[in-house]
N, C-alpha and C positions, 0 to 999 in steps of 0.2 A: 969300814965294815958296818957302822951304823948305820947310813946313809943303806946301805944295800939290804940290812935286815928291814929297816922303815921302807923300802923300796918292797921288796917281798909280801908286805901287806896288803898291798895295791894291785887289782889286773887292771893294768892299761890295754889300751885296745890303740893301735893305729893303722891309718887309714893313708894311699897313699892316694893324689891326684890321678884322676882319672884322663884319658886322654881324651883328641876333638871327639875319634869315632863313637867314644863310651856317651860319651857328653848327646853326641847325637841323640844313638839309641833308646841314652834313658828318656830325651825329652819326647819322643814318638810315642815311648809306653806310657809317659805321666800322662799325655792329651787321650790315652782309650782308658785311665783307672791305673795301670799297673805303674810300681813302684819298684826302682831298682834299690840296691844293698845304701849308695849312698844316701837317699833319704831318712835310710833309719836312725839316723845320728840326729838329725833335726830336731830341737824341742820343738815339743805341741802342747795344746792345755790337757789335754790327757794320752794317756798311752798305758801299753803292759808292760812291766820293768823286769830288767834282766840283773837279778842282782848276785855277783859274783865277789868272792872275799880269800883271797888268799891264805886266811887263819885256819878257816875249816872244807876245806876243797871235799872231805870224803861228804859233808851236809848240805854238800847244793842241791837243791831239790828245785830250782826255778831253771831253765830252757828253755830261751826263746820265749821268752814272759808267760811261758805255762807249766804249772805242776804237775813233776814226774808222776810216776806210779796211778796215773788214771785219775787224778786231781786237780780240774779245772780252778785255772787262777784267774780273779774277777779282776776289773781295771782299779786302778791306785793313783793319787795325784801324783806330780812329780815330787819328791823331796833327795834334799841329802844325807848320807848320810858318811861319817868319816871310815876311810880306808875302804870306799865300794864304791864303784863304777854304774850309774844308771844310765841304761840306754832304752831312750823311747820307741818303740816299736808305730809307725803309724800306720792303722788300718782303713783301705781306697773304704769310698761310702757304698752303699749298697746298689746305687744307680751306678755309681762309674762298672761295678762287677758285672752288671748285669747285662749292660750296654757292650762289655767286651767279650764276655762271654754268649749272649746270645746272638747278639746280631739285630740286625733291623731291616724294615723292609725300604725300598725306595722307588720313585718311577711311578708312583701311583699305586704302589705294593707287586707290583710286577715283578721289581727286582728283589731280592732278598743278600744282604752284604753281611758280612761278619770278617773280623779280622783275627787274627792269629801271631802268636809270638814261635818262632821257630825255638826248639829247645835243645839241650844239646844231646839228648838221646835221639832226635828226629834224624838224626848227622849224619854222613858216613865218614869212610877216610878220608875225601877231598875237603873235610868238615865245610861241607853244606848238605842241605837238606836232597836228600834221594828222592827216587820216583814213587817208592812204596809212601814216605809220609805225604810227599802229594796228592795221593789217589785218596790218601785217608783224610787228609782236608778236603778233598773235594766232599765226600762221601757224607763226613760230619759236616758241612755247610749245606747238604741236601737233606739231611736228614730232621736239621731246623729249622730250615724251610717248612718241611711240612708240618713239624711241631708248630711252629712262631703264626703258622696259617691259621692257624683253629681247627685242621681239616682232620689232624690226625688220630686216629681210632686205638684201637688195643695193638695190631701190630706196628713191628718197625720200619716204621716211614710210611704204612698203609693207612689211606684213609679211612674216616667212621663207617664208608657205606662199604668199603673194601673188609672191613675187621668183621661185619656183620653177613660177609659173604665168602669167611674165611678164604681172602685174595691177599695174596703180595705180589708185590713189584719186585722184579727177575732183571736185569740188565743184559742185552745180547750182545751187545759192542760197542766200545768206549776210544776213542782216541786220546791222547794228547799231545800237546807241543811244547818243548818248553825252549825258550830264549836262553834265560839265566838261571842257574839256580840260586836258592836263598842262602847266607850263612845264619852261624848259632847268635843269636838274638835278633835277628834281624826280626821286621814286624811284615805281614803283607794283607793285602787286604781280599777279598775273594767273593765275586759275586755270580751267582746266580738265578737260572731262570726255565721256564720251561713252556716248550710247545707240540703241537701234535705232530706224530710222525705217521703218517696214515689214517687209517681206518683204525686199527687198533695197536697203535703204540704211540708213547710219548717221548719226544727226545729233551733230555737238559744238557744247556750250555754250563760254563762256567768263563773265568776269566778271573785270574790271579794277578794284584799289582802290588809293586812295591810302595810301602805306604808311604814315603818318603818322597822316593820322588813319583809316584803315580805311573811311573813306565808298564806295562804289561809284560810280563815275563811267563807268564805260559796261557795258554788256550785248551777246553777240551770240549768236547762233544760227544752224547751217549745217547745207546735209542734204550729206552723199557719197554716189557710188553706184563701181561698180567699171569701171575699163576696162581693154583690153585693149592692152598696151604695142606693140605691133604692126601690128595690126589696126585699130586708134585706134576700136574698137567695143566700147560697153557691155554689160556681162555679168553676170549672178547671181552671187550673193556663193556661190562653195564651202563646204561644208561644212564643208572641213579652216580656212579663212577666218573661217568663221565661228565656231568652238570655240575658235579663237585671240582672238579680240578680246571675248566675250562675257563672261568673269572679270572685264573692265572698263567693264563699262555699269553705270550709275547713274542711276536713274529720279527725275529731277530738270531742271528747266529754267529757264535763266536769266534768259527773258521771258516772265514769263503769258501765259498766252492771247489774253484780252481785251486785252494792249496788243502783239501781236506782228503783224506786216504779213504777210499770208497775202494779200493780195486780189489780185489779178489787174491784171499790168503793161501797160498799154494799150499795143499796136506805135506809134511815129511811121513816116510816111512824110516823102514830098518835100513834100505837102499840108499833113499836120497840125502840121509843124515849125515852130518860130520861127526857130530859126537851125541852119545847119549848117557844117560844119569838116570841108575835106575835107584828103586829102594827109599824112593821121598814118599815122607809119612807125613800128614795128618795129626795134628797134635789135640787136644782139649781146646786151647788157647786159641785155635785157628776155626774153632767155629763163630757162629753169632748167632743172632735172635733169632733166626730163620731156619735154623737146624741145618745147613750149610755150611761150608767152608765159604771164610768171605771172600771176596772176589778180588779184596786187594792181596791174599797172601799170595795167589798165584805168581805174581811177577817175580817175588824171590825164587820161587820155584824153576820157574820159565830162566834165572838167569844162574843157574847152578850148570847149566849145559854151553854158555859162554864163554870162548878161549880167557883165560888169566887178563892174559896181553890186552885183552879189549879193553876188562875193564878198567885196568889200572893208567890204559894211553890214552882213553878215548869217553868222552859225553854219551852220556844216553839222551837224545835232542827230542825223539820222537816213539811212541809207543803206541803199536796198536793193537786190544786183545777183542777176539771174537770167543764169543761165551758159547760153548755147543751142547756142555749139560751137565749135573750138579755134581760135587763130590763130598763125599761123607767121612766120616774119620775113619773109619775103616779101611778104608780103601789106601793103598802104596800105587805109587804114581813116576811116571816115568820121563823124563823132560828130552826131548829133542831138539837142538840148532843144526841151524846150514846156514852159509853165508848165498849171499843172491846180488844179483848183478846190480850196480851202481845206481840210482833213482835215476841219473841223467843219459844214464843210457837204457834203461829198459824201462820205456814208459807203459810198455802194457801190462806190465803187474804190478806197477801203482801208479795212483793218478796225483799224487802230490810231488807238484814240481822243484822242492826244496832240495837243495843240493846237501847232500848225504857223504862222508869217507866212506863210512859203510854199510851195510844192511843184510841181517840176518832175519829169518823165518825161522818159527818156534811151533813150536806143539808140545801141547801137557796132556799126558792119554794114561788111561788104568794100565797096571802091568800085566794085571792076571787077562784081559779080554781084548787090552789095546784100546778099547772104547774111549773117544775123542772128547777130552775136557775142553780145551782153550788151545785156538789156534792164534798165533801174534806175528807183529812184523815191528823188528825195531832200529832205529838209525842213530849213524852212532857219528860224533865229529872229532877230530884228533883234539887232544888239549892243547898239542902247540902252535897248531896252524890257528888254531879258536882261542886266543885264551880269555876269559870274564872278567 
């Protein structure tokens, strides 16, 4: 009984071995700055102390080496002291945070790289990373690009000659492909880049690898054109617009030709539909800097109108949305699917010759006018003919 009341004194903390995969991971994240849980046991010459005492549990006021109730707790040497547990917290330096969180450029600044720790809210059920936080990696490694440029003005992702001629950048159609998807900690790395797409638009690549072993596991491609922040009407890229962005094109593409989806999105109506999903709202949360609904939320939306079955048997491998025109919070929204013939057999309504189980055609349209948000086409592979 002694021994246990002396025991009760003390919060011991243990810690069990980690396995190989853990082992991996953490060393990928220590080489970008970030630090996993088993580091924080390590002495250092300084650190913030967690000191925890089993006598007066209701008077902890230290967490996580910081003081509760809005009372920043300064660093302290290591000491001991009896019947308390110190545990050093070590915090990455300010370059390693910066280098992981921003990114760099490469190629001659051509390229622009930034890597990422997949989290476990990015996750779905198959706990890996979904299509929605893909789209928003891509989106946030574009959108530092233009920051990490120097090019960038008052709005978001627009540049200084763009913010001064009250212009942003619109997206009309975005692909991608994905190989593999990531799981929860995994690290991947993501680059890219941008070139003219005509006369007046610009398309960026990207390309996502695993940072580990460097494999590519997904591919996308998107065209922009210019709108007018205003006016909500599309306009020629300015001269002064286009001298700015031009030092950074790179005549290079992430998906060949022959395997990129250029063909033509077939409209669904009320007719050619399988199912439809009416009564999708627009939330606060689903806006962004641009007074828009951002253009990744649509995909959830686009995928409330697909059989159960699909997705719980089957990969989303490929996605393509054509952007047709903006939605507001106000607006209640109506999702449409049909499934459509096999890639390998009906080449004329798509030109990418990737072998498919299945493929559906989507539409997101207003409920009260029908007016056409986002037309898509998505392919889909069984989990068990496919597995990763």
């Amino acid at each position: 009984m002694a021994s246990m009341a002396k025991a009760s004194n003390v919060t011991s903390l243990f810690l069990g071995g980690a396995c190989k995969e853990e082992n991996r991971k953490n060393e990928a994240m220590a080489k970008l700055g970030f630090y996993s849980s088993w580091n924080l046991i390590k002495p250092k010459r300084k650190g913030l102390l967690l000191i925890a005492s089993a006598k007066n549990p209701h008077n902890l006021d230290m967490i996580n080496g910081r003081k509760v109730n809005g009372i920043s707790a300064g660093e302290a040497p290591y000491t001991e002291k009896k019947n308390t547990v110190l545990i050093k917290e070590h915090v990455p330096c300010k370059q390693a945070q910066a280098a992981s969180l921003v990114g760099r450029f490469v190629e001659d600044r051509h390229v622009y790289r930034q890597t990422f720790i997949i989290r476990s809210y990015e996750t779905g059920p198959d706990k890996t990373a979904t299509m929605e936080t893909l789209m928003n990696l891509l989106q946030e490694t574009a959108l530092n690009h233009v920051r990490s440029s120097g090019l960038a003005g008052n709005g978001f992702g627009a540049t200084r000659e763009m913010s001064l001629r009250k212009l942003i950048w619109v997206v009309t159609r975005i692909h991608v492909q994905v190989e593999r998807y990531s799981c929860w900690g995994d690290v991947v790395e993501i680059d890219t880049w941008v070139d003219a797409a005509g006369k007046n638009a610009m398309r960026r690549d990207w390309i996502i690898r695993d940072y580990n072993t460097q494999e590519i596991i997904t591919r996308a491609t998107s065209t922009w054109v210019i709108m007018n922040h205003e006016t909500r009407r599309l306009t020629k890229i300015p001269e002064q617009v286009r001298e700015e962005v031009i030092p950074f094109y790179l005549n290079r593409i992430a998906i060949a030709e022959e395997k990129n989806d250029i063909g033509k999105i077939d409209k669904l109506t009320d007719e050619n539909a399988e199912r439809i999903r009416s009564g999708l709202a627009p939330r606060w949360s689903d806006m962004d800097a641009n007074q828009h609904v951002n253009n990744v939320k649509y995909i959830g939306w686009i995928l409330e109108s697909v059989p159960m079955d699909v997705l719980e048997e089957h990969r989303l491998t490929s996605m393509t949305l054509e952007y047709r025109r903006e939605c507001r919070k106000s607006n209640l929204l109506e999702s449409l699917t049909s499934s459509t013939a096999n890639v390998t057999e009906d080449s004329n309504n798509n030109s990418n010759n990737r072998k498919a189980d299945l493929e559906y055609t989507h539409l997101l349209r207003m409920q009260d006018d029908m007016a056409e948000i986002v037309r898509a086409r998505s392919e889909w592979q069984s989990k068990d003919k496919h597995s990763w």
